[in-house]
MMTF fields as JSON, N, C-alpha, C and O atoms, coordinates in Angstrom:
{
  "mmtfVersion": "1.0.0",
  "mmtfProducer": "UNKNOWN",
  "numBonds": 403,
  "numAtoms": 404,
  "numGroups": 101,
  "numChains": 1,
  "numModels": 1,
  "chainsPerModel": [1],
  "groupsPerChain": [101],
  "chainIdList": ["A"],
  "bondAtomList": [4, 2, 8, 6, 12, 10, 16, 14, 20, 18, 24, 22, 28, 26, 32, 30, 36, 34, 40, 38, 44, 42, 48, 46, 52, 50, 56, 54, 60, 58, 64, 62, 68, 66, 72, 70, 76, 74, 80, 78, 84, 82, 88, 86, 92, 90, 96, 94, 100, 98, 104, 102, 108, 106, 112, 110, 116, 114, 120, 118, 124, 122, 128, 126, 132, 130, 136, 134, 140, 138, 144, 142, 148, 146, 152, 150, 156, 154, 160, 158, 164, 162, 168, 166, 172, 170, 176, 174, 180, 178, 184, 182, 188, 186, 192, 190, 196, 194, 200, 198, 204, 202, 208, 206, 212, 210, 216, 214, 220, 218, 224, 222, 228, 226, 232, 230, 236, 234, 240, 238, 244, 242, 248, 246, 252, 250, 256, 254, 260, 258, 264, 262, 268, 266, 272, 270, 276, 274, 280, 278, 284, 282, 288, 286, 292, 290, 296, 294, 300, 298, 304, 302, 308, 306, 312, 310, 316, 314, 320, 318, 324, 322, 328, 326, 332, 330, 336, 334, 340, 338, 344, 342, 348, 346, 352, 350, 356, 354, 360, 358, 364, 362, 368, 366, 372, 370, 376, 374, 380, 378, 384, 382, 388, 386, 392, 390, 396, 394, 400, 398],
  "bondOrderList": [1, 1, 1, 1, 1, 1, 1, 1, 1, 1, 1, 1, 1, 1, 1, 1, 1, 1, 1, 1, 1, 1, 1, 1, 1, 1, 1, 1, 1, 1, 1, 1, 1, 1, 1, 1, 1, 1, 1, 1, 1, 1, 1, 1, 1, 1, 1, 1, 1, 1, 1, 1, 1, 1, 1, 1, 1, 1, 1, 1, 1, 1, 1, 1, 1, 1, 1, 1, 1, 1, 1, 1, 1, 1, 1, 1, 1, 1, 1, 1, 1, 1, 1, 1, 1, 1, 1, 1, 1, 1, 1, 1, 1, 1, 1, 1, 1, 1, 1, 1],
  "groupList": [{"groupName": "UNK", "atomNameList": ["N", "CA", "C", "O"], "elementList": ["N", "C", "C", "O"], "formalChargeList": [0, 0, 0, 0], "bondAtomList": [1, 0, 2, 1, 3, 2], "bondOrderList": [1, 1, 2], "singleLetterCode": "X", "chemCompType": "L-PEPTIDE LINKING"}],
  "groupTypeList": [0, 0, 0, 0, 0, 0, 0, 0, 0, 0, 0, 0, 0, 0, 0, 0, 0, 0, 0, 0, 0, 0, 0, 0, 0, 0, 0, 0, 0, 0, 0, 0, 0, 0, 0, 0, 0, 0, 0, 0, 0, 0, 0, 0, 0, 0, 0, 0, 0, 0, 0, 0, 0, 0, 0, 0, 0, 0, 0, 0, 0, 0, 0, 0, 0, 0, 0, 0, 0, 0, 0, 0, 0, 0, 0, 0, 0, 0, 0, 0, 0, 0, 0, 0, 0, 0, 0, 0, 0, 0, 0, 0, 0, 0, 0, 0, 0, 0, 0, 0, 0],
  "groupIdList": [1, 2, 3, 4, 5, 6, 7, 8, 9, 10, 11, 12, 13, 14, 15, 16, 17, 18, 19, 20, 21, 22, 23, 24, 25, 26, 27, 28, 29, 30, 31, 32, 33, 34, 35, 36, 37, 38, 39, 40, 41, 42, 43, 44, 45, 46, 47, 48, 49, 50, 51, 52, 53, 54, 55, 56, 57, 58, 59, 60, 61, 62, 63, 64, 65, 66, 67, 68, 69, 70, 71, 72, 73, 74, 75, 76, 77, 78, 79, 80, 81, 82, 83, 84, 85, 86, 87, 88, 89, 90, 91, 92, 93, 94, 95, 96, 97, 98, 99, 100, 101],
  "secStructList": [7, 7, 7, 7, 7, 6, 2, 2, 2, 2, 2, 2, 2, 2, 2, 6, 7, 7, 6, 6, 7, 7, 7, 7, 7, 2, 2, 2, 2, 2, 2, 2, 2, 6, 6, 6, 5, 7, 7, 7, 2, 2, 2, 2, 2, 2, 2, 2, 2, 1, 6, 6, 7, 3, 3, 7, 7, 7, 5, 7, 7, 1, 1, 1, 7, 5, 7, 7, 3, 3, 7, 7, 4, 4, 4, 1, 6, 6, 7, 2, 2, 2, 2, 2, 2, 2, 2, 2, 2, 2, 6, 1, 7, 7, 1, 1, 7, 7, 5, 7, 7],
  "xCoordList": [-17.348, -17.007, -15.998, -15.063, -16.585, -15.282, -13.699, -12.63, -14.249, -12.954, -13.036, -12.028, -14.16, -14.132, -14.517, -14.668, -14.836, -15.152, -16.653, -16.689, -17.85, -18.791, -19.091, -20.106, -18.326, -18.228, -17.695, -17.976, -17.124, -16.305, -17.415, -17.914, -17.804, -19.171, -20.084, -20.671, -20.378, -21.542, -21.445, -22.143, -20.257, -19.61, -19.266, -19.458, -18.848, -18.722, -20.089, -20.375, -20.775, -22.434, -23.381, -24.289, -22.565, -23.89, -23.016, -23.641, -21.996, -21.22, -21.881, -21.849, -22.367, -22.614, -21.901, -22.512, -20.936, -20.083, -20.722, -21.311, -20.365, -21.342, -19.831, -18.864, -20.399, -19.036, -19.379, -20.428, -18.009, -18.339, -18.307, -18.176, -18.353, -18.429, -17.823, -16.651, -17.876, -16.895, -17.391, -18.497, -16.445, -16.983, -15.471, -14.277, -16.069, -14.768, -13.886, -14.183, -13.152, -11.672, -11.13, -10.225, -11.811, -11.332, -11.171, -10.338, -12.138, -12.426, -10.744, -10.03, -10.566, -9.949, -8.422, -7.62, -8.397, -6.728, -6.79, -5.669, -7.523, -7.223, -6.592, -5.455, -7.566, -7.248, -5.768, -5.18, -5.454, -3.813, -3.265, -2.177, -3.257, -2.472, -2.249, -1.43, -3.28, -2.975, -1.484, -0.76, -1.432, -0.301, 0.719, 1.18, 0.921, 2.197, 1.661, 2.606, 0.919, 0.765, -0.077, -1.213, 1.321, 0.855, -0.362, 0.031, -0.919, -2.003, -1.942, -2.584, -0.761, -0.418, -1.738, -2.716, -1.731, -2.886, -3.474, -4.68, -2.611, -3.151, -4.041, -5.073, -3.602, -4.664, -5.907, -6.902, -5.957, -6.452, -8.352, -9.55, -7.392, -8.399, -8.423, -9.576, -7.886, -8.76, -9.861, -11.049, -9.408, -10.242, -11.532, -12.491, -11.357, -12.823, -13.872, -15.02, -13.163, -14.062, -14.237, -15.07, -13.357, -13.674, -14.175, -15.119, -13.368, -13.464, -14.676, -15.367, -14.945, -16.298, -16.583, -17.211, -16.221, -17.291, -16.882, -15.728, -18.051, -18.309, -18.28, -19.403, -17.734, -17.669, -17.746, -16.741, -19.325, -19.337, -19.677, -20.685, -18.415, -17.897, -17.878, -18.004, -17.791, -17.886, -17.387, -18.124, -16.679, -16.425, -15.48, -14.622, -15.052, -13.917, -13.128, -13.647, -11.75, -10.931, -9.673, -9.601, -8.966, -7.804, -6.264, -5.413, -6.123, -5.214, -5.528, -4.937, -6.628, -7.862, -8.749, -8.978, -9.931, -11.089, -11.395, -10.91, -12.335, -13.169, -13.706, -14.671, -13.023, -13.833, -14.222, -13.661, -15.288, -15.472, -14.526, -13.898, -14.497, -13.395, -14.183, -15.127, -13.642, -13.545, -12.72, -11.821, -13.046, -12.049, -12.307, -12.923, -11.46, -12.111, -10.631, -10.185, -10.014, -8.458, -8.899, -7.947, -9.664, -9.438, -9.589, -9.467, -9.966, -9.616, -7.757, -7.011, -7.42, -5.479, -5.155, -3.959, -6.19, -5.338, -4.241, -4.168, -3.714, -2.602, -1.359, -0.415, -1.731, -0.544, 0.427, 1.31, -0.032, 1.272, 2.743, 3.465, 2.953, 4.49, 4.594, 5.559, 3.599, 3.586, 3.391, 3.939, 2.602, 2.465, 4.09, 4.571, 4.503, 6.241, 6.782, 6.79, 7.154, 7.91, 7.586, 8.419, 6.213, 5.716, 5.941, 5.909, 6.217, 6.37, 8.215, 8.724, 8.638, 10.281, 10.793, 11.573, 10.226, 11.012, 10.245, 10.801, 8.735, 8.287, 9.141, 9.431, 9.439, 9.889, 9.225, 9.417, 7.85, 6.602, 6.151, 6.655, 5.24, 4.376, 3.192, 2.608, 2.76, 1.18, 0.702, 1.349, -0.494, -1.284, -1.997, -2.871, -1.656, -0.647, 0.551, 0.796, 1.389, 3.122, 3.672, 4.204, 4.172, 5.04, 4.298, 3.195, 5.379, 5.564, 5.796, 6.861, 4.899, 5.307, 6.399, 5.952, 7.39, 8.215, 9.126, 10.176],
  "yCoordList": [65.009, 65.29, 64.258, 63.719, 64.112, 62.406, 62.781, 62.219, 64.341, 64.883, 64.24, 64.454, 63.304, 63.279, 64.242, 65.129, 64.398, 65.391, 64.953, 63.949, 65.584, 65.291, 64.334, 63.638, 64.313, 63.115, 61.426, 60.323, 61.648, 60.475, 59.793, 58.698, 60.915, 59.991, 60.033, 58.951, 60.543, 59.42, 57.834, 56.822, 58.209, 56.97, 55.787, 54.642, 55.884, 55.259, 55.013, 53.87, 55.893, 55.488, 54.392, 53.611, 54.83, 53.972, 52.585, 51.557, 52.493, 50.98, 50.523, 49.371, 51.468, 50.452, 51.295, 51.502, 51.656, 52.483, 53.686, 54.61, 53.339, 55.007, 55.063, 54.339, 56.631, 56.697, 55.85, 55.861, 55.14, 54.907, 53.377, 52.762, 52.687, 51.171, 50.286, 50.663, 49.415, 48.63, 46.935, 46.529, 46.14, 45.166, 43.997, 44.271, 42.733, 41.958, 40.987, 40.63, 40.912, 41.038, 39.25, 38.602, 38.749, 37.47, 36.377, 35.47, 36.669, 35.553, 35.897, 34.987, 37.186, 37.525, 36.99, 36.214, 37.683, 37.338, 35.725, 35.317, 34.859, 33.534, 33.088, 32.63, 33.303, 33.234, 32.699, 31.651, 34.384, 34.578, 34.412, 34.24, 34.232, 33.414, 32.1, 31.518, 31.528, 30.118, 29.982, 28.989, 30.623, 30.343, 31.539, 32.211, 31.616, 32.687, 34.307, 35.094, 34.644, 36.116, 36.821, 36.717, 37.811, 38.474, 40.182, 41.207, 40.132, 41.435, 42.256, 42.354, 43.345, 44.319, 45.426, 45.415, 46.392, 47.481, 48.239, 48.305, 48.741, 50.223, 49.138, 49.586, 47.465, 46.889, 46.864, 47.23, 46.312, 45.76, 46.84, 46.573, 48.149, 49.601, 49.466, 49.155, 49.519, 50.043, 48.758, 48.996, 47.528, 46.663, 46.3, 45.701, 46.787, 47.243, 48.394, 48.553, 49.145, 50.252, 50.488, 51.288, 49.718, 49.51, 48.494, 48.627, 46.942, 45.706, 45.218, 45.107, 44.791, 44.254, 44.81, 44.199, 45.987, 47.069, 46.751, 46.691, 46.606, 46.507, 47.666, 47.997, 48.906, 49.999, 50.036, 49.768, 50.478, 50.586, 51.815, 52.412, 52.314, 53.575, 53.378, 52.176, 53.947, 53.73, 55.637, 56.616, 55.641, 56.83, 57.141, 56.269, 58.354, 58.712, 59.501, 60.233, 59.206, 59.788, 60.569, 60.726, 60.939, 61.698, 61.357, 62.034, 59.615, 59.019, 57.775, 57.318, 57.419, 56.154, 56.271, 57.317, 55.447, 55.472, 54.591, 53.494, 55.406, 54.767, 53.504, 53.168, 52.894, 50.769, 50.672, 51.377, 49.838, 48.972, 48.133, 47.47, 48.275, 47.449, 47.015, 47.658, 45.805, 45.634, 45.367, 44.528, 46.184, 46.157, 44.341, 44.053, 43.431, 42.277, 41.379, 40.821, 41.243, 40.946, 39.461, 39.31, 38.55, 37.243, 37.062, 36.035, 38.54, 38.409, 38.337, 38.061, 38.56, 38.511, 37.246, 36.952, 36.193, 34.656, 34.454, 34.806, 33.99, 33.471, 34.502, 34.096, 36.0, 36.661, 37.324, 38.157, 36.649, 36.86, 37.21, 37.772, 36.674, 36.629, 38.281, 39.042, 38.374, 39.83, 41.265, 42.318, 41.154, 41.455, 41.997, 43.1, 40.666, 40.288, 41.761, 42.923, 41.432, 42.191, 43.945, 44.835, 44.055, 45.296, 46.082, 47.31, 45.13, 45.747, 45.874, 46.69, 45.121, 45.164, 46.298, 47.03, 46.456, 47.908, 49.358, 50.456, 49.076, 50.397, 51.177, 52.348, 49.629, 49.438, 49.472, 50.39, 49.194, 49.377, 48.073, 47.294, 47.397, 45.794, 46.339, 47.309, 45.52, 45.794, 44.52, 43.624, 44.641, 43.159, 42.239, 42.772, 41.32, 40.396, 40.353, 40.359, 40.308, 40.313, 40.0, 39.0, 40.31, 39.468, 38.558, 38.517, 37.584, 36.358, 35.911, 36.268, 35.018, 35.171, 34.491, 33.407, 34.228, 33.158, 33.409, 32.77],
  "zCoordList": [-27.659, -29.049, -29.518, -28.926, -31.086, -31.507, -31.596, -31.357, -32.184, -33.184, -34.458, -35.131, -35.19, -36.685, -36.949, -36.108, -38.359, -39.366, -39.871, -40.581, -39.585, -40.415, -41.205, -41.214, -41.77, -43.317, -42.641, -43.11, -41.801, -40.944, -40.254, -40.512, -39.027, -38.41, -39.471, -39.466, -40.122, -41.115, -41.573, -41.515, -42.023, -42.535, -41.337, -41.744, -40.102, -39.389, -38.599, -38.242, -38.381, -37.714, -38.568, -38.286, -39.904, -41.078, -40.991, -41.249, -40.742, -40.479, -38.957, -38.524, -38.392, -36.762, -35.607, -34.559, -35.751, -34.831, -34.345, -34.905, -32.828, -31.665, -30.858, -30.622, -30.575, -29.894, -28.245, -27.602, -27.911, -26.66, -27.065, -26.007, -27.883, -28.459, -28.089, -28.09, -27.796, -26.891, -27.143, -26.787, -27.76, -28.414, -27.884, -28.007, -27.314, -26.773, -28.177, -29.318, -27.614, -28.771, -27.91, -28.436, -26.681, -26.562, -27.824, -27.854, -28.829, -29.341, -30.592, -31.014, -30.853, -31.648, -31.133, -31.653, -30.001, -28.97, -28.997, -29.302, -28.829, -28.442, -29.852, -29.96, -31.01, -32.231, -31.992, -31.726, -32.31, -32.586, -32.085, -32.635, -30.327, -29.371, -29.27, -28.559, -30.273, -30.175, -31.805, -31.888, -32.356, -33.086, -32.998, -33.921, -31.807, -31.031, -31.514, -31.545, -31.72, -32.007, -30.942, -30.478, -30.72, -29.69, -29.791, -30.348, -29.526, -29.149, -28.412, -27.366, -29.061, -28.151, -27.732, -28.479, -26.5, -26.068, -27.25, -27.491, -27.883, -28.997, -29.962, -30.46, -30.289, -31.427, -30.86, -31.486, -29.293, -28.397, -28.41, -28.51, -28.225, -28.086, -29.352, -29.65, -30.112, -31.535, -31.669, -31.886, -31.535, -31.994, -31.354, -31.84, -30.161, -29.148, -29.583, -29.168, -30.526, -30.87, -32.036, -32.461, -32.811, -34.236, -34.898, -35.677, -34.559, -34.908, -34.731, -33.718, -36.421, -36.469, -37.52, -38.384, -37.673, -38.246, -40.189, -40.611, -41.009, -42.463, -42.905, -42.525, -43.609, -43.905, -45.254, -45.913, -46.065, -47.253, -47.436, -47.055, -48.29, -48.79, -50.354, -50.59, -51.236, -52.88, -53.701, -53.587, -54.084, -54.937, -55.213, -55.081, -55.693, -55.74, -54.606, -53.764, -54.745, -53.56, -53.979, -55.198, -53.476, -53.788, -54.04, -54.616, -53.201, -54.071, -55.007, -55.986, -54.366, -55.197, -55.028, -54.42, -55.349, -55.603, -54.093, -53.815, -53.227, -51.926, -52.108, -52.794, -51.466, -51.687, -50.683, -49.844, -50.238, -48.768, -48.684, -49.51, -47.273, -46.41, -45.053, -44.594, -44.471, -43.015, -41.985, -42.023, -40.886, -39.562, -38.649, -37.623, -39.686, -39.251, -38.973, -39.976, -37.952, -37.849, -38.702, -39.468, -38.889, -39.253, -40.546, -41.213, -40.967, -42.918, -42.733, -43.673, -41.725, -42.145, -41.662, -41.676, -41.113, -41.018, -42.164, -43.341, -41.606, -42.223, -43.027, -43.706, -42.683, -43.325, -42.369, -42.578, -41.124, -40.209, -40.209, -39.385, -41.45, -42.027, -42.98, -43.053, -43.434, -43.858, -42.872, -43.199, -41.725, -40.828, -39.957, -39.698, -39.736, -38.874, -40.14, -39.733, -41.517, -42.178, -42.36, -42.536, -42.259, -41.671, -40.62, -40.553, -39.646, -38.52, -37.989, -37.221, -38.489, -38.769, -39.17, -38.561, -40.462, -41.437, -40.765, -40.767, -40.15, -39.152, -38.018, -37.769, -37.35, -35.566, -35.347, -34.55, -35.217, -35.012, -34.748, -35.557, -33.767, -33.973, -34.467, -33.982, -35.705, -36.375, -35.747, -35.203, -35.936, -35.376, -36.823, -37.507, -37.023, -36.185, -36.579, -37.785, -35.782, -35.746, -35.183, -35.664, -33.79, -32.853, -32.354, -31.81, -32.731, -31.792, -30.6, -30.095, -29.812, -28.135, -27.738, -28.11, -27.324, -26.687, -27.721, -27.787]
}
């Protein structure tokens, strides 16, 4: 059992996503390791079981209106620096954010 809600696995099955998904994240980690950003575990798992995935959703919602989005770390090239300030005021590292060395 996922623990989504009905409405969730639809939405995530019609994007591509099964439970159990497992998709490699090398190409993603080298990425960001080559300009000091580190890839902590919790991005690591989500991005194995999520990353990749095109999610077209459209309607209305309860604080906005449902848009498509994607779980695609290389739509955030280059906002690293927004990332760093995110994860500062959390205490939290978002990916991408810390820096190695």
């Amino acid at each position: 059992m996922s623990g989504w809600s009905p409405e969730v696995l639809e939405v995530l099955e019609a994007s591509g996503w099964t439970v159990g998904r497992r998709v490699g994240t090398a190409d993603w980690r080298s990425m960001f390791e080559a300009v000091g950003i580190v890839m902590h575990e919790a991005a690591e798992a989500f991005l194995q079981e999520f990353g990749g995935l095109a999610v077209s959703i459209g309607g209305p919602g309860i604080n906005r209106a449902r848009e498509p989005f994607e779980l695609n770390p290389e739509l955030a090239w280059g906002e690293d620096d927004r990332f760093s300030e995110w994860s500062d005021s959390l205490g939290e590292t978002s990916l991408p954010a810390r820096r190695a060395g």
